[in-house]
C-alpha positions in Angstrom: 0.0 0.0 0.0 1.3 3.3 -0.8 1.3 6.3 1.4 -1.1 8.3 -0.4 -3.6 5.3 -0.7 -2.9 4.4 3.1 -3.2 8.4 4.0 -6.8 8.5 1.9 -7.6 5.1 3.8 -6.9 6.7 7.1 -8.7 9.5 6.6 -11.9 7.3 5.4 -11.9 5.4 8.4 -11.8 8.5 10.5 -14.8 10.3 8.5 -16.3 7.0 9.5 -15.5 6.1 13.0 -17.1 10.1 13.8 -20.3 9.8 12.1 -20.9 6.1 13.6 -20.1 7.7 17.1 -22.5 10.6 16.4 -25.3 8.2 15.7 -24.6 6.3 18.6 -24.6 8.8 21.3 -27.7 9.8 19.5 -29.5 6.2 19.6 -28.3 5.8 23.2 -30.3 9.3 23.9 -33.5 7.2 22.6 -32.6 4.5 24.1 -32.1 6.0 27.7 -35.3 8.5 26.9 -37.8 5.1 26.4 -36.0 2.4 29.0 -38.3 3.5 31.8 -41.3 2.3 29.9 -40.2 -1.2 27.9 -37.9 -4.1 28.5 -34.6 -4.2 27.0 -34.8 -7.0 24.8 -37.9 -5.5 22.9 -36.2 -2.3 22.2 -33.0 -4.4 20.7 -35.4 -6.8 19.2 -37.4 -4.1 16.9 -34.1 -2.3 16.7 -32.2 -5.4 15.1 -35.5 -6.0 13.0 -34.6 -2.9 10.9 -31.0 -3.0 10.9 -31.2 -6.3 9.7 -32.9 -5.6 6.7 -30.9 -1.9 6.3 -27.3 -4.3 6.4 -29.0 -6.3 3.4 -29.3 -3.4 1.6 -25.8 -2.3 2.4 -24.7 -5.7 1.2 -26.3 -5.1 -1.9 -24.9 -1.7 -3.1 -21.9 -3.3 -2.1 -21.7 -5.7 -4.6 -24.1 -8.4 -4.3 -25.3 -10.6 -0.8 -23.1 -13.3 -2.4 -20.6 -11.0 0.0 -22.2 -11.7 3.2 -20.6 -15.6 2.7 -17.7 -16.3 4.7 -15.4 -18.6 6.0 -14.9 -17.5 9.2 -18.2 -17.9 10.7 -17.3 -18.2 14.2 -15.0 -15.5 14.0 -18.4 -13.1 13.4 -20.3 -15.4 16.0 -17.6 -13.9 18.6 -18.1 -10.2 17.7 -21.4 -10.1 17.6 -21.5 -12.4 20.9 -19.0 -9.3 22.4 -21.0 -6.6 20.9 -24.3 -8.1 22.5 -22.5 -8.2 25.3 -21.2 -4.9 25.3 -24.5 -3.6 24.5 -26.5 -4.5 26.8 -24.4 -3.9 29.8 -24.0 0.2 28.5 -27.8 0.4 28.3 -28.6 -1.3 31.3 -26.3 1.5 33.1 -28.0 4.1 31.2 -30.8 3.6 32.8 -29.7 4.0 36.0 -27.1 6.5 35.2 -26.4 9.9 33.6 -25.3 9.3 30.0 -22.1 11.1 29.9 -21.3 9.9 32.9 -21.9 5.9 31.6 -20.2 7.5 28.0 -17.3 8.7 30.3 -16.6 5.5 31.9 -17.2 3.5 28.6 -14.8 5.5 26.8 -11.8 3.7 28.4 -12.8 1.5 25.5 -9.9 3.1 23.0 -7.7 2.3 25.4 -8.7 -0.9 26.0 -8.0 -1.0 22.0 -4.8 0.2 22.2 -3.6 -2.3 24.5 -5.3 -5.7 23.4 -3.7 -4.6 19.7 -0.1 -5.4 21.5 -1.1 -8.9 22.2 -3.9 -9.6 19.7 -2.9 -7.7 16.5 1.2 -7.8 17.3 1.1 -4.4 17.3 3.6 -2.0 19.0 3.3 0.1 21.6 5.6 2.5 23.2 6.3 3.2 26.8 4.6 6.4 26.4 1.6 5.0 25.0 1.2 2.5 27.7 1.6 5.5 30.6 -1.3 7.1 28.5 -3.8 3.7 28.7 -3.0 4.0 32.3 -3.0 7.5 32.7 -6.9 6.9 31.4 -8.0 4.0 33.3 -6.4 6.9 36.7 -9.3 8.9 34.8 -11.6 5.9 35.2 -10.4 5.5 38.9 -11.3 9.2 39.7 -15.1 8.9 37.9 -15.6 6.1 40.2 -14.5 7.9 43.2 -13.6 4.8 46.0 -14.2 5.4 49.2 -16.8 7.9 48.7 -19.5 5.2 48.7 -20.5 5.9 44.8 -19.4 2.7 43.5 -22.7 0.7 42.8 -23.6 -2.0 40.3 -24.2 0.1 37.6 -21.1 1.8 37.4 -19.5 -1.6 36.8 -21.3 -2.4 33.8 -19.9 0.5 31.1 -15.9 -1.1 32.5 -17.5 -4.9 31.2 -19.2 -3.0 28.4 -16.1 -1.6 27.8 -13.5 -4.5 27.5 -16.4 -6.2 25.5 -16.4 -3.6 23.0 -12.2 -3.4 22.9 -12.0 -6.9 21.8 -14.5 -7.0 19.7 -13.0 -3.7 17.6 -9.8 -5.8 17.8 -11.2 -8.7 16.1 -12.5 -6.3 13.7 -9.1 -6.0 12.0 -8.6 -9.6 12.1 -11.4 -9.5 9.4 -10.5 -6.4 7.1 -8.7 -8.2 4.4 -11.5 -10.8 3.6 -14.7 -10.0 4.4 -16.6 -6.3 3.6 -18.1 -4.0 6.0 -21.8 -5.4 5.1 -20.7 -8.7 6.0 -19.6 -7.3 9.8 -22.6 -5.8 10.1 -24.9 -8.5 9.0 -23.5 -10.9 11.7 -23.8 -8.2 14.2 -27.1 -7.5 13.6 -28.2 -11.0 13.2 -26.6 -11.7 16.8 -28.7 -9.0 18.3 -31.9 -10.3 16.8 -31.4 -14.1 18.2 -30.3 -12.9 21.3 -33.0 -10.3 21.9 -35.8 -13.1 21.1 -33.6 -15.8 23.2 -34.5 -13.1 26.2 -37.6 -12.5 25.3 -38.8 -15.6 25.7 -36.7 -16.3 28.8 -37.8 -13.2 31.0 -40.9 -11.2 28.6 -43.7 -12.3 30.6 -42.0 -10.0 33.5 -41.6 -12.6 35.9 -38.4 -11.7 37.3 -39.3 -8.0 37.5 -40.2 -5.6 40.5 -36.7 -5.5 42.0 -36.9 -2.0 42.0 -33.7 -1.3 40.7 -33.6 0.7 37.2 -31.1 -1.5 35.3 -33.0 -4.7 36.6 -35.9 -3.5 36.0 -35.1 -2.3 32.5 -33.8 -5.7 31.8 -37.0 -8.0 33.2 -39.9 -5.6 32.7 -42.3 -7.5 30.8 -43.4 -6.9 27.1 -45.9 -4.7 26.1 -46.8 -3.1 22.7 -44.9 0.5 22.0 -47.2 3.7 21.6 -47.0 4.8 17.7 -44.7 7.4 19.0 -42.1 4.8 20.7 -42.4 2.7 18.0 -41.4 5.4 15.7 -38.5 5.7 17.9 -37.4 2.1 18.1 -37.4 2.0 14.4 -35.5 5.3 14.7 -33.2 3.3 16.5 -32.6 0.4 14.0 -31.6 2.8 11.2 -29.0 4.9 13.6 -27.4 1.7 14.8 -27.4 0.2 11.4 -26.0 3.0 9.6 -23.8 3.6 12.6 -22.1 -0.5 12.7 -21.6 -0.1 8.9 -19.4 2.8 8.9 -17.4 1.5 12.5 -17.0 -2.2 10.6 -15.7 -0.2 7.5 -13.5 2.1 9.8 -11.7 -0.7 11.5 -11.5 -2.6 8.5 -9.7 -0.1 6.0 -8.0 1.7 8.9 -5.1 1.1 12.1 -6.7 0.5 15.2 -4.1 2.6 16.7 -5.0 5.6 14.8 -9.1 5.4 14.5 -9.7 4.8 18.2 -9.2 8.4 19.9 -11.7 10.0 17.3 -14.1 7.8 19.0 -13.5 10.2 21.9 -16.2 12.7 19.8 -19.6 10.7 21.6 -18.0 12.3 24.9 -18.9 15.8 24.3 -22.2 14.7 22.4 -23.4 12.3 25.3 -23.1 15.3 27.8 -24.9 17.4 25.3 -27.9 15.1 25.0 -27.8 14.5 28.9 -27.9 18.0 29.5 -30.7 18.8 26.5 -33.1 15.9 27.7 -32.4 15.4 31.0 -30.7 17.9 32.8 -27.7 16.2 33.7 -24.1 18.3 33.8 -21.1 16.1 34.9 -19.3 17.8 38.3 -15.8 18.6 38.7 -14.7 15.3 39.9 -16.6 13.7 36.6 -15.1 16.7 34.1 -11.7 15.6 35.4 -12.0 11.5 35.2 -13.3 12.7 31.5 -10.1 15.2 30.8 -7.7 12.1 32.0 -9.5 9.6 30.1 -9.8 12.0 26.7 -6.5 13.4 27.1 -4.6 10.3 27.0 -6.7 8.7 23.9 -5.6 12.2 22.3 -2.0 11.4 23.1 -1.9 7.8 22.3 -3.2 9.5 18.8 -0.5 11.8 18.9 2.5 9.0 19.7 1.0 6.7 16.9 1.4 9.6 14.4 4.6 10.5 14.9 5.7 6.9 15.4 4.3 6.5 12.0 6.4 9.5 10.6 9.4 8.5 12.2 9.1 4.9 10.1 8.3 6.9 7.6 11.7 8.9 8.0 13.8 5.9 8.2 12.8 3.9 4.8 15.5 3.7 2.7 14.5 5.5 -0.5 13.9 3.3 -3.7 16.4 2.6 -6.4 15.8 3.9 -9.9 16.3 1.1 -12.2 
């Protein structure tokens, strides 16, 4: 690959990676705004419903659903399983929880990247890089606050939702040279919609519900049918997550891991911004500074992989005419 074709590839999967975190934080918004009123696994359910059919269409323009075969089945089985995974532990803490505070702690994620790429995706990493995944998971630390009696169960589950989502972005790569973004997405999507039914039909009737707290309750509150206007939302849902796991499977596939995972940092400012629109909700100081420790060393793990990158660059020996 040459530079300019890796340079335009680069800046693809970055115009990717922040329009698939923009949707997000805006789907989570929904998400958060209607969990007080349905169970989990109906929201994902009608949500998968939509981007199922949305991915086919993908596959289409790309070429033909002859592209969603593969041969590495259970390689997709894995990320969707992580993404599932992932997913339902960040919106079972949004319900409890602020959403920039849950997008805060989440966002140890590109981190997370950064250093399962060492051992997964033999990628190196400098000793300044690896004070900066610590220096974030300090920021994660402060957000938590220990001691001060603020830890609960819900603050756990964006850290699991996190490492879930880390691995799963790292086996992304592992699937960029032979299989198209469509194809990622498909087996995403089609993960979400046999799990969602699986817990339907294990807790829908609401017969584990009534614990009284919002996560639990968010996850065994029986099924009922949407209003026209929550409907219209879930489906709203389905195309933003759709659109969204398109253009972050065709980020991580054309792109370094190393380089595409601080711009993920951009659903920070736009999850405080919807908790503060809809809800009301403004991090404190403590929060604002966990955030500024996390955000700050993506920002410089972005910063050491681009001069890194230069500094290869630099020391190429220059090709021989013939």
């Amino acid at each position: 690959m040459t530079a300019a074709v890796q340079s335009k590839a680069s800046m693809q999967g970055i115009l990717c990676v922040f329009g698939g975190m923009v949707m997000l934080t805006a789907q989570d918004a929904v998400i958060k705004w209607i969990s007080g009123s349905y169970p989990l696994h109906e929201i994902i359910l009608g949500r998968a419903m939509v981007a199922v059919l949305l991915t086919l269409l993908f596959a289409h323009l790309e070429g033909g659903l002859q592209h969603l075969k593969t041969r590495r089945l259970g390689l997709h089985l894995a990320r969707g399983l992580l993404l599932v995974i992932a997913n339902i532990c960040y919106f079972l803490a949004l319900a409890a929880m602020p959403i920039g505070e849950v997008a805060a702690i989440f966002f140890i994620a590109p981190l997370l990247i950064t250093a399962l790429s060492v051992p997964v995706l033999g990628e190196k990493v400098g000793i300044q890089r690896w004070i900066a995944v610590f220096a974030g998971m300090a920021g994660v630390i402060v957000m938590l606050r220990p001691g001060g009696g603020i830890i609960e169960f819900a603050a756990l589950l964006p850290i699991l939702a996190a490492l879930c989502y880390a691995l799963m972005q790292v086996l992304t790569r592992r699937l960029g040279n032979t299989d198209k973004a469509s194809s990622m997405a498909f087996y995403i999507q089609l993960c979400f919609l046999v799990a969602s039914g699986l817990m339907g039909l294990a807790v829908g009737d609401g017969r584990f519900s009534g614990g009284g707290h919002p996560s639990l309750e968010f996850l065994f509150r029986a099924w009922s049918w949407p209003t026209p206007l929550d409907a219209v939302l879930i489906v709203t849902c389905g195309f933003l997550v759709a659109i969204a796991a398109y253009l972050l499977s065709q980020a991580y596939r054309i792109a370094e891991a190393n380089l595409l995972a601080p711009f993920e940092y951009v659903a920070l400012p736009m999850a405080v911004m919807w908790g503060y629109l809809l809800w009301g909700d403004l991090p404190d100081g403590v929060t604002f500074l966990g955030i500024g420790l996390i955000a700050g060393s993506g920002l410089f793990v972005f910063y050491r992989e681009k001069l890194h990158g230069r500094l290869i660059a630099t020391r190429r020996p220059m090709p021989r005419n013939r």
